[in-house]
Each structure stands twice: as structure tokens, then as C-alpha cells.
C-alpha positions as CSV (number, residue, x, y, z in Angstrom):
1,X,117.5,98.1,110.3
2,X,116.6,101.4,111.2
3,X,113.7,102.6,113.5
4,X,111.0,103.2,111.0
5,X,111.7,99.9,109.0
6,X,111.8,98.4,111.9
7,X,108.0,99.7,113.1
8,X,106.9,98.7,110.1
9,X,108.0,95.3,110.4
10,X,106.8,95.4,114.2
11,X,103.4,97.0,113.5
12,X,102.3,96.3,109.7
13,X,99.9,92.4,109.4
14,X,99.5,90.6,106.4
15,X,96.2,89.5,106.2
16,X,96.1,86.7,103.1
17,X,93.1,86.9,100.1
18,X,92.1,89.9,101.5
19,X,90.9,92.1,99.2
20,X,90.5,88.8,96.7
21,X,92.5,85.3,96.8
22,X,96.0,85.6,96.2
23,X,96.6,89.2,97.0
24,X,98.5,89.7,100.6
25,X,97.0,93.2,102.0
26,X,99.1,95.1,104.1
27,X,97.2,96.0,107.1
28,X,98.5,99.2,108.4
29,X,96.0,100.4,111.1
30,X,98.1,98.9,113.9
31,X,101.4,101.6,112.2
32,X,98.8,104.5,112.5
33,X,97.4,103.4,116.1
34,X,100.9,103.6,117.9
35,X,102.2,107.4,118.3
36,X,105.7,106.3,118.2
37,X,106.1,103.8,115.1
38,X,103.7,106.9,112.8
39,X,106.3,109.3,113.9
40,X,109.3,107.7,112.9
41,X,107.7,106.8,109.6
42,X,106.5,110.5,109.2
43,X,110.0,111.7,109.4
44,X,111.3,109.1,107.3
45,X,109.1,109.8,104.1
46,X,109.0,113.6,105.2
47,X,113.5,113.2,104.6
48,X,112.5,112.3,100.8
49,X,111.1,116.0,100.3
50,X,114.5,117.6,102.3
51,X,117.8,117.7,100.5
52,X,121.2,116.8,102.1
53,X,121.1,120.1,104.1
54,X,117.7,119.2,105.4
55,X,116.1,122.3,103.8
56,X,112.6,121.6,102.1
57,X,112.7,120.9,98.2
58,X,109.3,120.6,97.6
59,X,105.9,123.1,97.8
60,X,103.3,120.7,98.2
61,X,102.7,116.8,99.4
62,X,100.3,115.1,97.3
63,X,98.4,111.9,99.2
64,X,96.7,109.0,97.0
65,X,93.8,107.9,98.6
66,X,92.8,106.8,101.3
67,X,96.0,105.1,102.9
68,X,98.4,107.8,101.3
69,X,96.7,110.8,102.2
70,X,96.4,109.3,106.0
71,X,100.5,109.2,105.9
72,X,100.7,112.3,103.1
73,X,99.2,115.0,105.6
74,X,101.7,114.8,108.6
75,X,104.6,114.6,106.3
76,X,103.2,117.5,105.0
77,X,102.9,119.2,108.4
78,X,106.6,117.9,109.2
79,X,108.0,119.6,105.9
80,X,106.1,122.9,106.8
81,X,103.9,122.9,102.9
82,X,100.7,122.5,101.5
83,X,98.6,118.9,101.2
84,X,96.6,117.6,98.6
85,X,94.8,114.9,97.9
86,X,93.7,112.9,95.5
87,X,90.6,110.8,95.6
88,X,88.5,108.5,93.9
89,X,86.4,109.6,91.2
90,X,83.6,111.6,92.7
91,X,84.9,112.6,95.7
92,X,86.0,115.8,94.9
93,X,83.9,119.0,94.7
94,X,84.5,121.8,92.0
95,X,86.2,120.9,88.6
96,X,88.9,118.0,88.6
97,X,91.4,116.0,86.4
98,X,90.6,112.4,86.1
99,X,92.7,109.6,85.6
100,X,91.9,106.0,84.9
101,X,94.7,103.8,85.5
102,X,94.9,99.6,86.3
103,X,95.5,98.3,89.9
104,X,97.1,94.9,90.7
105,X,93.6,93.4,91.3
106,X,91.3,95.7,88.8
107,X,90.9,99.8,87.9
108,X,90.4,102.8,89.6
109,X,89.5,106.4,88.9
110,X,91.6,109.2,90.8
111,X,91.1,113.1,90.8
112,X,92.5,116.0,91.2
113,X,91.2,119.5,92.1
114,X,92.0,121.7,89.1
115,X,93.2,124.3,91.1
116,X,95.2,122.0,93.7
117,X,98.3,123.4,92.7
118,X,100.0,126.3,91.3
119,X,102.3,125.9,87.7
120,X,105.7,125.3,88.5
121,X,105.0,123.9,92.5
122,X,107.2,121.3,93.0
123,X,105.5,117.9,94.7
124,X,106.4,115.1,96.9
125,X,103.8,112.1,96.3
126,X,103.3,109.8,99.3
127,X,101.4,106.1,99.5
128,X,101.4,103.4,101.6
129,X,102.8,100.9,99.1
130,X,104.0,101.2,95.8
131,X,103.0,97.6,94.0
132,X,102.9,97.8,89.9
133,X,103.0,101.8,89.8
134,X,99.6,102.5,88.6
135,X,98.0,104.7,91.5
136,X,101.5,106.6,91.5
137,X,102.0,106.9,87.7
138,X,97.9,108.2,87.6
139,X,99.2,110.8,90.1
140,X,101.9,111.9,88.5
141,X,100.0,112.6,85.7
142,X,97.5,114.6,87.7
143,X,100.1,116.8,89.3
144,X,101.3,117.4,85.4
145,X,98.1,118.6,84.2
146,X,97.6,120.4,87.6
147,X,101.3,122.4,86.1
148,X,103.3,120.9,89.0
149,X,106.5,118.7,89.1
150,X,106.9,115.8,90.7
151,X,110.1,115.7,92.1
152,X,110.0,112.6,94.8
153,X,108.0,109.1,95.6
154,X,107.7,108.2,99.0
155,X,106.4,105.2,100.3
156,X,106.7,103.1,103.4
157,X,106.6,99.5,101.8
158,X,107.5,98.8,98.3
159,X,106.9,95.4,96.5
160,X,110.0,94.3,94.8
161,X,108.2,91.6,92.8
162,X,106.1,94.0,91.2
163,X,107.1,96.8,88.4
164,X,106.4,99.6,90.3
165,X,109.4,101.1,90.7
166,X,110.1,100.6,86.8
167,X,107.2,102.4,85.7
168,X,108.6,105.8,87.1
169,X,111.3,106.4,85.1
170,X,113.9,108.9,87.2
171,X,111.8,110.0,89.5
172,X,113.6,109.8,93.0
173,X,112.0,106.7,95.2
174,X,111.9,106.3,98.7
175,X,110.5,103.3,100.3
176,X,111.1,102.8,103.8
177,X,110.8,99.0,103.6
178,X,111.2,96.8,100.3
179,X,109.6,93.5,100.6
């Protein structure tokens, strides 16, 4: 297992019915509170927006909110490009794209500042945990009508008993850890 994995497994709690029965949250905050385990998961999801060469494939690092754009902004740092995030409905000022999309345990809104990206910028999404695929499929479709391309998926855990990863097509995925 390699170092990040192996901080996440270290560092990340399960914390059972939480936030309704039979749904197993991943508690992060102990991951963000230790300077080492955040930096070796930084780098790992910040090598999903770097080709083989290591130079930087992507213009911008979009973060769903709240957990992705807490992980989203240092990779964005590390990869030396812009961050964006993308919050729920009403969040936002200034004119938006709005998506409306179905979690595991109900629906969300998410939006987008209009003017977020430029046509053409290629984008690296990042979350926390990619579960059925709606919060990143919602993205994706934000960053289209924003005129960008998403050209990666990172994620530090990824739920291999969910469809998630089905829903995104060929879209390059990077999980750290699949559970």
C-alpha cells in the first residue's frame, strides 16, 4: 500500500448512520488535521492532473463542496493553476449554472460561477469520495456549460459498491483508496 492509501486508512473513521441509518460517513477531519497524511494525499490526487513526464495537463482544479474543495485548493496550488469551486445553490454571488442532481441519501443543488472558467480550459475535478457519481457527474456538467473540459476525476476514497465510477463514461479516475 502506498503512503497516501495508507494515511487514509490510518487517519479516515467511519462513523455508522451518520448522516441517516444505514449510510457509513467517512469522517475525514482527522486526514486534514495531520500535516503529513494531507500532503501525501495532495500530491497523490495533484499526479492525476500531471502526465507521465510530470508536466501539468490541466488549467484549472474544480472542488465540489465542502469536502472537495478543502482537498481541491492545495492540489491546485501543488499543480501551480487556478481553483474553483462549486457550491451549493445559493452560495455563490454574481450569475451561476445550476445543477440538480440525486445523492445516495436525497438531492442537492450545485453551482457554478458563469465566468469560472474560460472556453476551452482544461479541468481536473477533485472530491473526497466518489459514491453513485451524482455530485461528480452535476460537475461535469457545470464545467461544460462553463466551456471547459473535464479531462480527470480525482478522489481519495472511492465506493466500489456503488456506480459511481460507471456513470463517467471515459473520463480518467483516480481514487487513492477503493473500498
Amino acid at each position: 500500500m502506498d503512503a497516501a492509501a495508507a494515511a487514509i486508512e490510518r487517519l479516515v473513521v467511519d462513523v455508522p448512520d451518520y448522516p441517516e441509518p444505514g449510510v457509513v460517513f467517512k469522517d475525514i477531519m482527522p486526514l486534514l488535521a495531520d500535516p503529513q497524511g494531507l500532503g501525501l494525499v495532495v500530491a497523490a490526487l495533484a499526479a492525476a492532473g500531471r502526465d507521465e513526464q510530470g508536466a501539468v495537463v490541466v488549467d484549472k482544479v474544480v472542488g465540489m463542496e465542502a469536502r472537495g474543495f478543502i482537498l481541491a485548493a492545495p492540489v491546485a496550488l501543488a499543480l501551480g493553476v487556478g481553483f474553483v469551486p462549486v457550491r451549493k445553490a445559493g452560495k455563490l454571488p454574481r450569475e451561476t449554472h445550476a445543477v440538480s442532481y440525486a445523492l445516495e441519501y436525497g438531492e442537492a443543488t450545485l453551482e457554478m460561477q458563469r465566468d469560472s472558467l474560460v472556453d476551452g480550459e482544461r479541468v481536473l475535478l477533485v472530491d473526497d469520495v466518489l459514491a453513485t457519481g451524482g455530485t461528480a457527474a452535476a460537475t461535469r456538467d457545470l464545467v461544460a456549460a462553463c466551456g471547459g473540459s473535464v479531462r480527470g476525476l480525482a478522489v481519495l476514497m472511492e465506493l466500489s459498491f456503488l456506480p459511481g465510477r460507471a456513470t463517467f463514461g471515459d473520463v480518467p479516475i483516480t481514487s487513492v483508496v477503493v473500498v
